[in-house]
Kinemage of the C-alpha trace (Angstrom):
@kinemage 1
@onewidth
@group {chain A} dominant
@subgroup {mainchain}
@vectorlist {calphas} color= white
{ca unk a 1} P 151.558 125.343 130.766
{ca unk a 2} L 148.074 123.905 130.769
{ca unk a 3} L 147.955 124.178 127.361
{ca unk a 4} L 150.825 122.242 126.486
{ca unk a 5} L 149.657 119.481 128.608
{ca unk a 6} L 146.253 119.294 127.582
{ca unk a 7} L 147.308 119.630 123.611
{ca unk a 8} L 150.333 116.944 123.864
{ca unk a 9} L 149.957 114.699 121.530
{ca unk a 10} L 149.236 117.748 118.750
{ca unk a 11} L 152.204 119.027 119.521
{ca unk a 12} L 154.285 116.101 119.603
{ca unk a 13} L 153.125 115.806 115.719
{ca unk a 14} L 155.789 117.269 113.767
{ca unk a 15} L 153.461 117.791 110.960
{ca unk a 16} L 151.148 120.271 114.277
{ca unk a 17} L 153.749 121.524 116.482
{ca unk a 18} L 153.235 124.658 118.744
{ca unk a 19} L 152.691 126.857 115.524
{ca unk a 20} L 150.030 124.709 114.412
{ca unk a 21} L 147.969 124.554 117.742
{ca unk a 22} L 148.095 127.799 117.838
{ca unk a 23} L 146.946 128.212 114.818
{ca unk a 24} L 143.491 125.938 116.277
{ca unk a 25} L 143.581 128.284 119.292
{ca unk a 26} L 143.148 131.516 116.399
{ca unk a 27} L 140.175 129.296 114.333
{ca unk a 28} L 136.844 129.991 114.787
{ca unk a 29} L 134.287 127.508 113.803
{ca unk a 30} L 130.454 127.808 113.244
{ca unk a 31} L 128.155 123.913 113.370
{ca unk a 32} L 124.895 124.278 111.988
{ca unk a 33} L 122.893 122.063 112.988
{ca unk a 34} L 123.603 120.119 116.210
{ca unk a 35} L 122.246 116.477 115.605
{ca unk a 36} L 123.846 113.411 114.770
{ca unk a 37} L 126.324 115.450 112.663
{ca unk a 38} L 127.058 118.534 114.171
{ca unk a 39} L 127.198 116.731 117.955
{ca unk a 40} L 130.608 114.701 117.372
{ca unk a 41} L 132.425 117.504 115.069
{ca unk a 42} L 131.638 119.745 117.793
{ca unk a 43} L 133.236 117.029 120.742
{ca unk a 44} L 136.506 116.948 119.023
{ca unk a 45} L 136.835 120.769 117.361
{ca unk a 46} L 135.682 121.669 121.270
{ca unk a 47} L 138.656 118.789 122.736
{ca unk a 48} L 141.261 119.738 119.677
{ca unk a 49} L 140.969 123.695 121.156
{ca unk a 50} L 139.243 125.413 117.980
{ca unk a 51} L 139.491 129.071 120.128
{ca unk a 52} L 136.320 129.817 119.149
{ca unk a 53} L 133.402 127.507 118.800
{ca unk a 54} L 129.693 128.644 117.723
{ca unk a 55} L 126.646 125.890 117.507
{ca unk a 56} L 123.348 127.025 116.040
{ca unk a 57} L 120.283 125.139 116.222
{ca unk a 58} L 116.446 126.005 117.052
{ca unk a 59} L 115.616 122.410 117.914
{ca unk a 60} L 114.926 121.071 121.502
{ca unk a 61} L 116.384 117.295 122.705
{ca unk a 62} L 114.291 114.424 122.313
{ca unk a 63} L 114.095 111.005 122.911
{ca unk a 64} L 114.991 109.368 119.834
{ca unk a 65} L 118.447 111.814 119.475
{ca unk a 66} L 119.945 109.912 121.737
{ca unk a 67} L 120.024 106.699 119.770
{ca unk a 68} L 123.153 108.897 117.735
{ca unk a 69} L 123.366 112.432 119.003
{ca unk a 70} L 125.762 111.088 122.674
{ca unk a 71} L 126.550 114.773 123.227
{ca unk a 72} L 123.154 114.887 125.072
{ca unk a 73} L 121.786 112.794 128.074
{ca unk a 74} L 118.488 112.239 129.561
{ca unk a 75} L 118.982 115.428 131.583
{ca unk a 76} L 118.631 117.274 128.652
{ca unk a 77} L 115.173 116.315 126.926
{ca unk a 78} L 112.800 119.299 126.234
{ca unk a 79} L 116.205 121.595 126.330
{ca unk a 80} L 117.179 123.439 123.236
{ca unk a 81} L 120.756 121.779 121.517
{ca unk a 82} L 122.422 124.580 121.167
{ca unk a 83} L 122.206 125.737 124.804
{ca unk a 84} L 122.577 121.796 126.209
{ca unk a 85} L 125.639 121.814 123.654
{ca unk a 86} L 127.287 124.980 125.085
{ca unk a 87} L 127.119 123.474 129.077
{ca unk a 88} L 128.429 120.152 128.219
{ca unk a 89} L 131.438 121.579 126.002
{ca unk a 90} L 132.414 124.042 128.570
{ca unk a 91} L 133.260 121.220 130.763
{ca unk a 92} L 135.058 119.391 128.395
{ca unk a 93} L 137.455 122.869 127.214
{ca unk a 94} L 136.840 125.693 129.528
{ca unk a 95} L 139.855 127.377 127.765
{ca unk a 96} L 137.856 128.097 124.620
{ca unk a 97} L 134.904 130.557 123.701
{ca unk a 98} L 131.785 128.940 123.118
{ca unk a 99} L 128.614 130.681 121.794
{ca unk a 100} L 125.303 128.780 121.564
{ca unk a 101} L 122.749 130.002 119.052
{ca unk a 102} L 119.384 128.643 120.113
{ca unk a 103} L 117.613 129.787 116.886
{ca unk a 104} L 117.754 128.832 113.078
{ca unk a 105} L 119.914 130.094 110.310
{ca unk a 106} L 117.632 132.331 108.024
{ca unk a 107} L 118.352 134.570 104.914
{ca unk a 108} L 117.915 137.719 107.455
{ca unk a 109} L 120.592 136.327 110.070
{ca unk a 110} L 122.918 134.640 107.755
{ca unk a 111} L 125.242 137.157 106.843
{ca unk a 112} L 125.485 138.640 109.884
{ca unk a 113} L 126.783 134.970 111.802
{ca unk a 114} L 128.620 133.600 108.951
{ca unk a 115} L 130.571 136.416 109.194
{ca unk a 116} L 132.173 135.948 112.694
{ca unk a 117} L 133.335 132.686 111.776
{ca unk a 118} L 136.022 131.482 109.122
{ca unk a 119} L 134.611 127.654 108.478
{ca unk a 120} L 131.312 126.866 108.516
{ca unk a 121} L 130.092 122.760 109.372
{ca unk a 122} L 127.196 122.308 107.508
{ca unk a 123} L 125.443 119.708 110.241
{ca unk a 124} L 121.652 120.786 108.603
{ca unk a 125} L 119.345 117.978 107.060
{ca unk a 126} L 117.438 119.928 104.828
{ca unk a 127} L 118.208 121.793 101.603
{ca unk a 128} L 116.917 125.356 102.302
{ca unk a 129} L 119.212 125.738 104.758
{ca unk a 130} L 122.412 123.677 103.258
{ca unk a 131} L 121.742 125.724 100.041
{ca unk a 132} L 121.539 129.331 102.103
{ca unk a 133} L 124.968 128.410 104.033
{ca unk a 134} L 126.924 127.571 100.850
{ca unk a 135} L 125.297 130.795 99.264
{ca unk a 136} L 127.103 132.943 102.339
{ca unk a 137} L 129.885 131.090 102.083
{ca unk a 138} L 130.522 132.030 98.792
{ca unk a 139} L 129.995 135.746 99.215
{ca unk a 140} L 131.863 135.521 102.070
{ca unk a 141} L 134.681 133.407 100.975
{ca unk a 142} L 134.228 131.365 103.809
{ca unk a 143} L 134.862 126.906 104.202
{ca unk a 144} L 132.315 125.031 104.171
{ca unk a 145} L 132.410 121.647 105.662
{ca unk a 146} L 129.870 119.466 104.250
{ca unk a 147} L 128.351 115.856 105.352
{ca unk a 148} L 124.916 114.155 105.165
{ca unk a 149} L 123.861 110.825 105.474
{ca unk a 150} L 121.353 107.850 104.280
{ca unk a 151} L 120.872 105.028 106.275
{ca unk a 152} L 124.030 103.270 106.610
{ca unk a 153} L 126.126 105.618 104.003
{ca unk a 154} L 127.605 109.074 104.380
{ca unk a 155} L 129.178 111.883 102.530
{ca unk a 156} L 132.054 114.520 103.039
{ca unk a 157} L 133.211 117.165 101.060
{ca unk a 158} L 134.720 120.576 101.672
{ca unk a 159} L 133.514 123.685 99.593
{ca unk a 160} L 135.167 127.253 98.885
{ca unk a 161} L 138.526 125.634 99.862
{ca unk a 162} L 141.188 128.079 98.300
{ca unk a 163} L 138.816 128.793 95.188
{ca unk a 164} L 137.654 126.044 94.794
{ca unk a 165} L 134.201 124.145 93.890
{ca unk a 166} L 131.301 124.756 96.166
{ca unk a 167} L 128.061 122.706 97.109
{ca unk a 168} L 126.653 124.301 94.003
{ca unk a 169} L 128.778 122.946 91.943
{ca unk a 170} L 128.044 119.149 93.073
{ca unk a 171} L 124.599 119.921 93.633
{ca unk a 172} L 123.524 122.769 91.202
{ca unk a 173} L 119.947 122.022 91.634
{ca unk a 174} L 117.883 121.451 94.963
{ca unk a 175} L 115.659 118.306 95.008
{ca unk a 176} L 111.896 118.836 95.885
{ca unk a 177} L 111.492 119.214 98.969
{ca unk a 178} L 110.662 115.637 100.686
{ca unk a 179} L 112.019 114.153 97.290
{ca unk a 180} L 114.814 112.890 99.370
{ca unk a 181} L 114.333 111.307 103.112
{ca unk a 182} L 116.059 112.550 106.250
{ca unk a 183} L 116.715 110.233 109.060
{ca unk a 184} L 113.360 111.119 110.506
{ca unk a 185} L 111.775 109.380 107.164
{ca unk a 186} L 113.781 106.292 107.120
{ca unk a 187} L 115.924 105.996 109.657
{ca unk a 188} L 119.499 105.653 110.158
{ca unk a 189} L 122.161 103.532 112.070
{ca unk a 190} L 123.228 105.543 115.571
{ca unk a 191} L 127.037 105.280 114.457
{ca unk a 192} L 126.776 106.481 110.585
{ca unk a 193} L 126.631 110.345 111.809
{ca unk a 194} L 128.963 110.165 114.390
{ca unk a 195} L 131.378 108.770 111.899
{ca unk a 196} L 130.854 111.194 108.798
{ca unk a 197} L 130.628 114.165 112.145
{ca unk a 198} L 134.041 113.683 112.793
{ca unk a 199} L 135.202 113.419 109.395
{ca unk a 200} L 134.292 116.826 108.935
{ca unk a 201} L 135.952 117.897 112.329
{ca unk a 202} L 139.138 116.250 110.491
{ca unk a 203} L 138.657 118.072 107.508
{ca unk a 204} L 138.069 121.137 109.158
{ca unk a 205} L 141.278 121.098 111.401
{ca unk a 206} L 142.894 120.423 108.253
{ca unk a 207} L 142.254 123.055 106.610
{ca unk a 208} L 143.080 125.159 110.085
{ca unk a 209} L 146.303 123.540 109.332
{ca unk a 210} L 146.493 123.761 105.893
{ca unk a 211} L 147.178 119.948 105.914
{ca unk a 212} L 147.366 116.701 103.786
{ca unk a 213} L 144.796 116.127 101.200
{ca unk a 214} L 141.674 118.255 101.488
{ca unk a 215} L 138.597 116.678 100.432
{ca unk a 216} L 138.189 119.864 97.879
{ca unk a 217} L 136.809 118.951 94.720
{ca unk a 218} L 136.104 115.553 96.108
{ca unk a 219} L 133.001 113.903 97.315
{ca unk a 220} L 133.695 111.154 99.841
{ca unk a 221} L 131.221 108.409 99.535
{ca unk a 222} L 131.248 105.863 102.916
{ca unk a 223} L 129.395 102.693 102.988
{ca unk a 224} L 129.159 101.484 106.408
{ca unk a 225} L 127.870 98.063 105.313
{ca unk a 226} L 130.342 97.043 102.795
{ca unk a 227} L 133.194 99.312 104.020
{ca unk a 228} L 133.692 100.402 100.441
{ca unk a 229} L 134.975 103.972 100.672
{ca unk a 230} L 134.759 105.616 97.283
{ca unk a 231} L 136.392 109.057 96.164
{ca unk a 232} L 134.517 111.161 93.447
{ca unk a 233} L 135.824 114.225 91.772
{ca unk a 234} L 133.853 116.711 90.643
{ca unk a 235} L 135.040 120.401 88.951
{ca unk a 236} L 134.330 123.775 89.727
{ca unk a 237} L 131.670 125.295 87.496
{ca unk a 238} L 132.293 128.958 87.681
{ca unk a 239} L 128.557 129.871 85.775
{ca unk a 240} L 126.874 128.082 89.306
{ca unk a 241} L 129.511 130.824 91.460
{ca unk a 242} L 128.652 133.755 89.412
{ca unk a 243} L 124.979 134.036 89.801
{ca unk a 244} L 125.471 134.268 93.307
{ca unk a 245} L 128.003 136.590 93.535
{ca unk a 246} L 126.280 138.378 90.668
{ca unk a 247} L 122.940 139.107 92.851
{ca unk a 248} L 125.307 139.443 96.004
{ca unk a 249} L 123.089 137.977 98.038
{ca unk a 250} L 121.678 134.078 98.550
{ca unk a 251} L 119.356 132.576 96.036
{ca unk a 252} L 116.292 131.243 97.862
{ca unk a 253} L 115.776 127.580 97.668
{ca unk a 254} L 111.534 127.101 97.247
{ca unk a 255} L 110.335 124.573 99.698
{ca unk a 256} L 108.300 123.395 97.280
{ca unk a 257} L 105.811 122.474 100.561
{ca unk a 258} L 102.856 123.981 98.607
{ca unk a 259} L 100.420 120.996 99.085
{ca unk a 260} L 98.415 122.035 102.091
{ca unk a 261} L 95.389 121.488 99.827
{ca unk a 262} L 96.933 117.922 99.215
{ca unk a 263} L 96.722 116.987 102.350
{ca unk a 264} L 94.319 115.252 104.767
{ca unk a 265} L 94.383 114.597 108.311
{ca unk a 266} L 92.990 111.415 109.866
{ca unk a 267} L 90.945 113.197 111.969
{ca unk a 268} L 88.942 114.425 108.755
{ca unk a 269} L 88.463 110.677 107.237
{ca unk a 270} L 84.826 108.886 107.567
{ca unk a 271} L 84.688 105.522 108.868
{ca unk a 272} L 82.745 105.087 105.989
{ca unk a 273} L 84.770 105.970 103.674
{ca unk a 274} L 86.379 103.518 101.132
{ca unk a 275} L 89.809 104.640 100.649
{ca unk a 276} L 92.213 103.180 98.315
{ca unk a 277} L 95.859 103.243 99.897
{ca unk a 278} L 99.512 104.046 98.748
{ca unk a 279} L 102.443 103.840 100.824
{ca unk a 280} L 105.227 105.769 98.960
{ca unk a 281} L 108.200 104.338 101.642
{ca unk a 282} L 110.628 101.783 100.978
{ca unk a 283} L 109.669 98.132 101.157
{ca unk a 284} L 111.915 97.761 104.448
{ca unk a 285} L 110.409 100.553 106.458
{ca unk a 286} L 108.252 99.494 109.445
{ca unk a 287} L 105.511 99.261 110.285
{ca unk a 288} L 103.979 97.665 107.760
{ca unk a 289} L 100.196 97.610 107.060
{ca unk a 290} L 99.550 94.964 104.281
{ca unk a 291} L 96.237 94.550 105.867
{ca unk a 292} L 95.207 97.663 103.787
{ca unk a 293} L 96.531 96.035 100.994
{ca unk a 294} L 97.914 99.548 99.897
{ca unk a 295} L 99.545 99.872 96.593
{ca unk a 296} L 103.131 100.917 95.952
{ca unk a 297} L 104.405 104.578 94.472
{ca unk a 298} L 105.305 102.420 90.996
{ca unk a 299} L 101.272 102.317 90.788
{ca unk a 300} L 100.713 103.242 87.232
{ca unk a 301} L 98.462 106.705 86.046
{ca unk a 302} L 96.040 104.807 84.863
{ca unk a 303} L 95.250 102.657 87.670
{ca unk a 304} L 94.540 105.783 89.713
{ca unk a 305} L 93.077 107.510 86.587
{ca unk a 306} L 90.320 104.713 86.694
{ca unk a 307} L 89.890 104.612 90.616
{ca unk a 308} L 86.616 106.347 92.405
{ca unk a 309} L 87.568 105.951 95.535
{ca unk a 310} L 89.684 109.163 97.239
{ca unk a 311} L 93.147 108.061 97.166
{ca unk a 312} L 95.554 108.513 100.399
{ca unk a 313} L 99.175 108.028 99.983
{ca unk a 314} L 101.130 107.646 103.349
{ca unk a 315} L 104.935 107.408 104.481
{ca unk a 316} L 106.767 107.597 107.317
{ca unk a 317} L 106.517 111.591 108.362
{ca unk a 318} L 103.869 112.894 105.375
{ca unk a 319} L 106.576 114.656 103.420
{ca unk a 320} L 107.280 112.151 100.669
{ca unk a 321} L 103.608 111.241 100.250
{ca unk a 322} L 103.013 115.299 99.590
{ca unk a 323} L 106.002 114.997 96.835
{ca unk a 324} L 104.127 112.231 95.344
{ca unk a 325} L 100.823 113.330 95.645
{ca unk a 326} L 101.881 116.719 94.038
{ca unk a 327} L 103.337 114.583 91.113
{ca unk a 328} L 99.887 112.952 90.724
{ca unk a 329} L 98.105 116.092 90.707
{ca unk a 330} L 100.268 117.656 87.668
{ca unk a 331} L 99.940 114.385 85.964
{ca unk a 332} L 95.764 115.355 86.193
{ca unk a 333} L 94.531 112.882 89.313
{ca unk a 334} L 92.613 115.106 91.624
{ca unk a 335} L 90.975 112.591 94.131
{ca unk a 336} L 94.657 111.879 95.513
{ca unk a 337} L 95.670 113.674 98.504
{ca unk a 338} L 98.361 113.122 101.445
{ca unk a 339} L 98.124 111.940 104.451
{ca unk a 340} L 99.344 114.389 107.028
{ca unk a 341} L 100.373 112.108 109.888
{ca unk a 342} L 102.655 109.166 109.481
{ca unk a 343} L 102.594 105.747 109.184
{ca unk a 344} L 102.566 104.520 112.914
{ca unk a 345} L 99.746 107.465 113.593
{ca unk a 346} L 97.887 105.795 110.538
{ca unk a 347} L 98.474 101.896 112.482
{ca unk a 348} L 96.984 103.085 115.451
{ca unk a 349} L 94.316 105.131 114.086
{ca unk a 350} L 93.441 101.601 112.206
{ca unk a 351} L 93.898 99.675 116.054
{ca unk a 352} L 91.221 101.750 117.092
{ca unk a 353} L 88.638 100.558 114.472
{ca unk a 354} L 87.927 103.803 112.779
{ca unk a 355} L 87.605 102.248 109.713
């Protein structure tokens, strides 16, 4: 039979046998998010024969995801993932069903997806919608599959595994939004997400299988640099569970992206205009601009308390500098504001004399 052939070496495992690939044939298995994460769990779920296989994601293919997301090609910039996804698996498994979701996840669809699928591979980088699919998955009683990444370091877990903890357990409250960078903030090495990706298409298929050691209850912590792999445990905290089965339905996570009176574009800024700078990144991220002789996000209050100048504070993609400029303001400084472009926009704005 075909499928013997093409599933072999799964069979040959004692610890798989036919039972167990069949077992992968009956899974079904939603990625969220298909980006550096939710590309390489979807290669090998799609190449193990996960019978059913759905990919959400509203985003289109650009440039800079191929650097890390090697599901896609030039062929496919300006396509949505999801779709680009769906062609490219068919021709590596045409005996599975595949359904691309070319939209988001939102609290009016989530119940309704989630649903169809029994594990759910949380590929997302941002909290509203990690905190929405662990809320489903709870009042579903569904797996979730859990991974993120910063810089050259990763994390795994599984949630809802048999009772067990979920994401709101580890993570009981969400971070401001922008408090922590994504990979479009600070960047991250091409191989770190195709790495922790297929961990969670391991831990997934394991749980298909109902095999080895689950990462349930466990947070694994990668270092790509060091290769220190460390293993944390964490409990279930039933109180965290309870509200949300209590209001039977997810608890919205605020954006906390508020600051649209914080912000100023370049395009609004007067040459003449003395500004005083702050550049909230990390002292690694490029490009640099010491020519503005900006100061740091450890500037004290009073510095800024005593400044008359407007104050601008800058990163990478304008989210962190809104988190910190939204700090400022509660702390009573009023001139500061956010600038809404990004660093590089900012360095050629300044190429172009404007100020």
């Amino acid at each position: 039979m075909i499928m013997e052939s093409r599933y072999q070496r799964h069979i040959q495992l004692n610890e798989v046998g036919s039972l167990g690939q069949e077992k992968i044939k009956q899974a079904k298995v939603l990625v969220i998010g298909v980006g550096g994460l939710g590309c390489p769990a979807l290669q090998y779920l799609a190449a193990a024969g996960v019978g059913t296989l759905g990919m959400m994601d509203p985003d289109l293919v650009s440039l800079s995801n191929l650097q890390r997301q090697i599901l896609f090609n030039e062929n496919d910039l300006g396509k949505n993932k999801a779709l680009s996804a769906e062609k490219h698996l068919q021709k590596l498994n045409s005996e599975i069903q595949i359904q691309a979701f070319p939209f988001a996840l939102t609290h009016e669809n989530a119940e309704e997806f989630i649903s169809e699928f029994d594990i759910v591979i949380d590929g997302t980088d941002n909290f509203y919608t990690r905190y929405l699919i662990s809320d489903q998955c709870i009042l579903q009683d569904k797996v979730m599959v859990y991974g993120a990444l910063y810089k050259f370091e990763g994390q795994v877990s599984v949630f809802n595994y048999q009772d067990g903890p979920s994401y709101r357990c580890l993570f009981p409250t969400p971070p401001i939004n922008g408090e922590i960078p994504n990979c479009s903030d600070i960047g991250v090495l091409g191989m770190a997400p195709g790495i922790v990706g297929v961990y969670q298409a391991l831990e997934a298929i394991k749980v298909i299988l109902d095999l080895g050691d689950l990462l349930s209850g466990k947070l694994l912590c990668i270092n790509l640099l060091s290769h220190q792999n460390t293993v944390l445990d964490f409990e279930k905290n039933q109180n965290e569970i309870d509200q949300i089965t209590k209001s039977g339905k997810p608890i919205p996570v605020g954006n906390n992206d508020c600051f649209i009176d914080f912000e100023v574009s370049l395009e609004q800024l007067s040459a003449k205009e003395k500004i005083k700078w702050i550049d909230v990144r990390e002292q690694d991220e490029l490009p640099r601009l010491n020519y503005l002789n900006p100061l740091g996000s450890n500037v004290s209050v009073d510095v800024l308390m005593e400044s008359k100048q407007k104050i601008i504070a800058f990163c990478q993609t304008g989210t962190r500098s809104k988190v910190f400029v939204g700090k400022m303001k509660r702390k009573g400084i009023k001139n500061c504001f956010s600038l809404k472009e990004g660093a590089k926009q900012l360095q050629e704005w300044l190429k172009n004399d404007r100020l």
